[in-house]
KOLVOLO-57155 format. One line per field, with one value per residue (C-alpha): x, y, z; residue in three letters; residue number from 1. Coordinates in Angstrom, 2 decimals, decimal comma. Each point is the difference from the previous one (the first is absolute). Example, Ala and Ser with C-alpha at 12.3 -4.5 7.8 and 13.67 -1.06 7.14 Angstrom:
X (12,30 | 1,37)
Y (-4,50 | 3,44)
Z (7,80 | -0,66)
residuo (ALA | SER)
num (1 | 2)
***
This chain:
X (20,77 | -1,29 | -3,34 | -3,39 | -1,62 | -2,19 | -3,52 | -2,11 | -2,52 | -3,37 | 1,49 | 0,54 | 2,20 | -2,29 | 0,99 | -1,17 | -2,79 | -1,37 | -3,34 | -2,42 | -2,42 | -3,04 | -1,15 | -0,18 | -1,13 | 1,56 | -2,33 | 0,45 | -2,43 | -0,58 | -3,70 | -0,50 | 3,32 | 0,50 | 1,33 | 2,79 | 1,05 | 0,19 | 1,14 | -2,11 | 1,02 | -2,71 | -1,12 | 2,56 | -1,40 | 1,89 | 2,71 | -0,51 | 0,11 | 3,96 | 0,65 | -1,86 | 1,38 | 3,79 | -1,08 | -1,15 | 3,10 | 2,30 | -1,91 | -0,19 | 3,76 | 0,53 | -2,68 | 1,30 | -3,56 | -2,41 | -2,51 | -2,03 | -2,29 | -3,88 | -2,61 | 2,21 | 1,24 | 3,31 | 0,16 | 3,17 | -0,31 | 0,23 | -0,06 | 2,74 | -1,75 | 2,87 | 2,46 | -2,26 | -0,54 | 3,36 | 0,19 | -3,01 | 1,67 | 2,80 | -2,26 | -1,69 | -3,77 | -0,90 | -0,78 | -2,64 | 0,09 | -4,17 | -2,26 | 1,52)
Y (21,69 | -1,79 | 1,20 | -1,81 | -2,40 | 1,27 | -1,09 | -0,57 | 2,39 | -0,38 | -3,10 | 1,52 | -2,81 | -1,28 | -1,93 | -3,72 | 0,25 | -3,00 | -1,44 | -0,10 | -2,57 | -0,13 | -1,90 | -3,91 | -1,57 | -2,72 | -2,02 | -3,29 | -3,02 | -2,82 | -0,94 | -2,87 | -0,97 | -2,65 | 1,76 | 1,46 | 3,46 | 1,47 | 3,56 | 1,53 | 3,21 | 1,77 | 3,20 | 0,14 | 2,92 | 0,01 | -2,99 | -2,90 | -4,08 | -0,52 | 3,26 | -2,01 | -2,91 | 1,14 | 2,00 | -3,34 | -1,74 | 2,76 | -0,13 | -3,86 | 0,16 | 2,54 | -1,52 | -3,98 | -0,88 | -1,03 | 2,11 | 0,88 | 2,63 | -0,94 | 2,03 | 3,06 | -0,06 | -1,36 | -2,69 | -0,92 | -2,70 | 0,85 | 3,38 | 2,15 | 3,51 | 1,71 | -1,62 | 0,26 | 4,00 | 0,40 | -1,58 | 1,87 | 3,88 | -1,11 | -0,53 | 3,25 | -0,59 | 1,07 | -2,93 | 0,20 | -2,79 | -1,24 | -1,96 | -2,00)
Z (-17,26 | -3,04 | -1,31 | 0,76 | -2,54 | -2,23 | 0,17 | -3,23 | -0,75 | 1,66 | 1,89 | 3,49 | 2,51 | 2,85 | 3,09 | 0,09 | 2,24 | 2,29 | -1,61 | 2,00 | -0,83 | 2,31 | 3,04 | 0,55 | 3,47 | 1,25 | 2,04 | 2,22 | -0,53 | 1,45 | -0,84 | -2,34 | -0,17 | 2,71 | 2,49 | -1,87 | -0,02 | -3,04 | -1,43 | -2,40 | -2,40 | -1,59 | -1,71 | -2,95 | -2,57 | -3,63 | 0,39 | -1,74 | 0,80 | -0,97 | 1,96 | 3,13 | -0,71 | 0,23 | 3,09 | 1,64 | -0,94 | 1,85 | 2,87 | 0,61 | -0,39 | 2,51 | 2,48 | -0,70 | -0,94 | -2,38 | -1,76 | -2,90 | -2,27 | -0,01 | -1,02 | -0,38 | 3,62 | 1,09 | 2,95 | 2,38 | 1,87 | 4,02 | 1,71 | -2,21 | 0,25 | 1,07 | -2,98 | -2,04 | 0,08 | 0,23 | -3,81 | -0,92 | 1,24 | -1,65 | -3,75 | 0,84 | 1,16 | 3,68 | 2,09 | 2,48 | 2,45 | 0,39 | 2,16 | 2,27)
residuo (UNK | UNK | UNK | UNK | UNK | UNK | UNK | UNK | UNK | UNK | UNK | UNK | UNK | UNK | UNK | UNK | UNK | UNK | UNK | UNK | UNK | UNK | UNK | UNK | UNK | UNK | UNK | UNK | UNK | UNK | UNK | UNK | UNK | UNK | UNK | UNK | UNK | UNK | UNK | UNK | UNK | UNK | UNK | UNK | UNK | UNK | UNK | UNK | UNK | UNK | UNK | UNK | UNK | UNK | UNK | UNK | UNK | UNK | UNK | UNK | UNK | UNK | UNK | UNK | UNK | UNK | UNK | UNK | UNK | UNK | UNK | UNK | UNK | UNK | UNK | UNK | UNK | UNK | UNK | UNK | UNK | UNK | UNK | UNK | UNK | UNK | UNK | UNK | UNK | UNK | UNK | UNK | UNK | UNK | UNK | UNK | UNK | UNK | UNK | UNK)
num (1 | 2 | 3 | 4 | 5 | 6 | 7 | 8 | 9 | 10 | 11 | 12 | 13 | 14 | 15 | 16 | 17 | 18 | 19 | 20 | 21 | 22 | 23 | 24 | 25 | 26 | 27 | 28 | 29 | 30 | 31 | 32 | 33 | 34 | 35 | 36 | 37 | 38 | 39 | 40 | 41 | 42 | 43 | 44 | 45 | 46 | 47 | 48 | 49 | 50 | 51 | 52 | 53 | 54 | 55 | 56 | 57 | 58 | 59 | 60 | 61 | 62 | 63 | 64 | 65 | 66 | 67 | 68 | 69 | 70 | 71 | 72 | 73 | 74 | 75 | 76 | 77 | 78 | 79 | 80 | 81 | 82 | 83 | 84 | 85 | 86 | 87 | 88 | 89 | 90 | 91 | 92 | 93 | 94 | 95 | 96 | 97 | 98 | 99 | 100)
***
């Protein structure tokens, strides 16, 4: 049997752990937007706008729609809760689907 790796001193080996990175809601609108749905993903803590941004981009690819980041909050167009929490386990944060 051939002998286990040494470790450097004072550098014990850990196993990757998931990051968990807080709570977002994911809420439904549909007020003041002409009648169209729209899904709305707030309540990022400590990620920045590019971070957003590519998270908006993977999720209007995997829902086939449009979308954007305003104000700090990411919006897909139509009623993609369920894709879009999917994405957002998948990045680590805990989505909480809100409101109705």
């Amino acid at each position: 049997m051939p002998p286990a790796p040494l470790e450097p001193a004072g550098k014990p080996r850990l196993e990757p752990s998931r990051k968990h990175r807080g709570r977002v809601d994911i809420v439904r609108q549909k007020a003041h937007r002409g009648g169209k749905t729209v899904t709305v993903v707030t309540g990022f803590v400590g990620i920045g706008l590019p971070e957003k941004e590519q998270l908006a981009r993977q999720m209007q690819k995997v829902c086939g729609t449009g979308g954007t980041v305003k104000e700090g909050r990411i919006e897909i167009q139509g009623d993609r809760r369920e894709a879009v929490a999917g994405i957002l386990e998948a990045a680590g944060f805990r989505p909480v689907l809100a409101g109705g």
